[in-house]
C-alpha positions in Angstrom: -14.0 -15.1 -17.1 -12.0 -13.0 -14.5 -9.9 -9.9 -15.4 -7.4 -10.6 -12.8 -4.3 -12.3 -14.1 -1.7 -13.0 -11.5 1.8 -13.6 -13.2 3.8 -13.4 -9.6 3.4 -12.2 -5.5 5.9 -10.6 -3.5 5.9 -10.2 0.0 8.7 -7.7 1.3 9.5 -6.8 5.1 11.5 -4.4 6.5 12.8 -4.3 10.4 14.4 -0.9 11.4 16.2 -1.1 15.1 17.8 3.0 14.4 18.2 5.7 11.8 21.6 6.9 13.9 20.4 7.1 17.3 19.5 4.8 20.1 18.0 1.3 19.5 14.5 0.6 19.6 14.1 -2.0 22.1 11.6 -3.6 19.1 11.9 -3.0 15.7 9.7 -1.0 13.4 8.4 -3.2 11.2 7.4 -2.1 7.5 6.0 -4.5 4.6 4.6 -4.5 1.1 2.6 -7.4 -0.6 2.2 -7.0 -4.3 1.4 -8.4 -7.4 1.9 -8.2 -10.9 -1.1 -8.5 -12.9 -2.2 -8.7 -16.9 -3.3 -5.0 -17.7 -6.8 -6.2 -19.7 -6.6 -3.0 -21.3 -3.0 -2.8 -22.5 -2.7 -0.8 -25.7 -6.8 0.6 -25.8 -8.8 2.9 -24.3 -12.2 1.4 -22.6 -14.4 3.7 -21.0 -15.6 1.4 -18.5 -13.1 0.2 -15.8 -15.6 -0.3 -13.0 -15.9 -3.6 -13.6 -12.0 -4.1 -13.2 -11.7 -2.1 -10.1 -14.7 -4.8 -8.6 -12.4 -7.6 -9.1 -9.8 -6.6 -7.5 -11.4 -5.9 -4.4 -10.2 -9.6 -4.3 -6.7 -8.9 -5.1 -6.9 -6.2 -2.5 -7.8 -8.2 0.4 -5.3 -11.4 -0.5 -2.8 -8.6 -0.3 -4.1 -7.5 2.8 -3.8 -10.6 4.6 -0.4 -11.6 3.7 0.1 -8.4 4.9 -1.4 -8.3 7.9 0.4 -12.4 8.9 3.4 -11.2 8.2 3.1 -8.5 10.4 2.0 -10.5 13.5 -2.5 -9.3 13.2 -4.2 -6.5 12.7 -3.6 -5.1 16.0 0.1 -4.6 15.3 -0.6 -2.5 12.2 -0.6 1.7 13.2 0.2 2.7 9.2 -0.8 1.7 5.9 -0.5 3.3 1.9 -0.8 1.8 -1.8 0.5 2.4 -4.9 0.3 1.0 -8.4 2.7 1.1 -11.6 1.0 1.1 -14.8 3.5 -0.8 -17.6 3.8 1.7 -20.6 0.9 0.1 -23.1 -1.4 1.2 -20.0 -2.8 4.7 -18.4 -2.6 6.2 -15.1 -6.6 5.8 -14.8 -6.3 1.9 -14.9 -3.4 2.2 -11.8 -6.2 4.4 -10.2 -8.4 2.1 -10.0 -6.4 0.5 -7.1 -7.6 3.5 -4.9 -11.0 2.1 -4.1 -10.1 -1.6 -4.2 -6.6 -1.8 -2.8 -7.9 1.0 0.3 -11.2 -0.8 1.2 -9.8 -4.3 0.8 -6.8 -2.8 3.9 -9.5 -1.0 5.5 -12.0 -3.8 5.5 -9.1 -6.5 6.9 -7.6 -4.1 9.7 -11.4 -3.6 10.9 -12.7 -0.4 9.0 -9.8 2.6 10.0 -11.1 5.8 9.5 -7.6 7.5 8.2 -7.2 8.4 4.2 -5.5 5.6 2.6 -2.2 8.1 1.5 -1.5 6.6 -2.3 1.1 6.5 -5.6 0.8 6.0 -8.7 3.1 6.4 -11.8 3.7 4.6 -15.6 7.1 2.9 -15.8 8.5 -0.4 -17.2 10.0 -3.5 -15.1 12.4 -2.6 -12.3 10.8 0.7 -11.3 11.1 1.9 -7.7 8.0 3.8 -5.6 8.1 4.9 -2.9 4.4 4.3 -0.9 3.4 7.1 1.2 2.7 5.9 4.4 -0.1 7.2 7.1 -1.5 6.3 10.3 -4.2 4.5 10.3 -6.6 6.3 12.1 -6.0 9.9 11.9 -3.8 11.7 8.7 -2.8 14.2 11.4 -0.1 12.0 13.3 3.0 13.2 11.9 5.0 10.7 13.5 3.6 7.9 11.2 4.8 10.0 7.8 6.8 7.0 6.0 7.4 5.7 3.1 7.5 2.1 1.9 9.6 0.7 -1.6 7.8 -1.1 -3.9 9.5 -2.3 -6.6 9.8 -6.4 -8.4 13.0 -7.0 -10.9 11.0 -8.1 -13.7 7.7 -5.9 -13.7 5.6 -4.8 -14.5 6.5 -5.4 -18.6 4.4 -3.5 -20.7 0.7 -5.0 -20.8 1.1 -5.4 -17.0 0.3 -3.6 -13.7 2.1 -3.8 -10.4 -0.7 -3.4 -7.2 0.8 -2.8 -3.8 -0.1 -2.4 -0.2 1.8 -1.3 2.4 1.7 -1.4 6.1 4.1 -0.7 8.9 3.5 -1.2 13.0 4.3 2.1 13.7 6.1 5.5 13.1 9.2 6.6 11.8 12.1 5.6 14.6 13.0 8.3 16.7 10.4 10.4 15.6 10.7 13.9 17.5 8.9 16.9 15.9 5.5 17.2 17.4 1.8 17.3 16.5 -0.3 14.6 17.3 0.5 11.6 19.0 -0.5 8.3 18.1 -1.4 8.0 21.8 -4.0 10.6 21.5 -6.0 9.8 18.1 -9.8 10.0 18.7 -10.5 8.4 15.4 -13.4 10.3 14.8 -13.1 12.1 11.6 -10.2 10.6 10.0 -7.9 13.5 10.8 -7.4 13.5 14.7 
């Protein structure tokens, strides 16, 4: 019998043309698939959440994809993070568990990135807002891909639930301006640069 319970999806998207200044002759385009799942360990402690975290590798990559559609293919995708929000019977360590799951289901869709997966977390109760870091995709360093994401569903996650979200966006912040590395010069070799 599978530990993931799906109650609902969202899919949101976001197109930014300007933040004040001239408009981007294409829109950044930011989005966030989640889902609110039955917490199996509301209200107790288990030990053992490995077996959890292995399902939802599954969750992870449905996520990933809607994702990834929505956004017009992997190719489009420059920035990506994940976050979870644990309803109050739960703990932070069974949000955490999204950390492997939710970052090698985005990782293994958009073709194996080498970049950090940046990640949030918190425990709250139905209507909560989080903000998803957001990174480039192949190298933490590029500053201009520092971003955030909201995740947030009216109703959720209630107490024995969880919310799971992914995040992706097809580029950096509009009108970034403040140096460091350039998208255009990743060598996507370690991750960082």
């Amino acid at each position: 019998m599978s530990l993931i319970k799906v109650r609902k999806y969202k899919l949101d998207i976001e197109e930014v043309f300007h933040e004040g200044g001239p408009v981007a002759s294409s829109p950044l385009k930011i989005a966030v698939a989640s889902a609110v799942v039955a917490n199996p360990y509301a209200g107790r402690y288990v030990k053992d959440l490995m077996p959890f975290m292995g399902e939802l590798r599954a969750l992870g990559t449905e996520l990933s994809n809607r994702l990834v559609e929505a956004l017009g293919g992997a190719d489009a995708v420059q920035a990506y993070g994940k976050a979870a929000i644990v309803g109050e019977d739960g703990e932070l360590e069974q949000g955490a568990v999204w950390h492997e799951a939710g970052g090698w289901a985005m990782r293994e869709v958009l073709g194996n990135p080498k970049a950090i997966v940046p990640s949030a977390k918190t425990i709250a109760g139905p209507g909560t807002r989080l903000m998803i870091p957001l990174g480039h995709i192949q190298a933490a360093y590029v500053r201009s891909h520092f971003g955030v994401a909201e995740m947030a569903v009216w109703d959720g996650p209630r107490r024995n639930e969880i919310l799971f979200g992914l995040a992706m966006a097809t580029g950096g912040r509009i009108h970034a301006r403040l140096g460091g590395l350039s998208a255009e010069d990743v060598t996507g070799e370690d991750g960082l640069r």
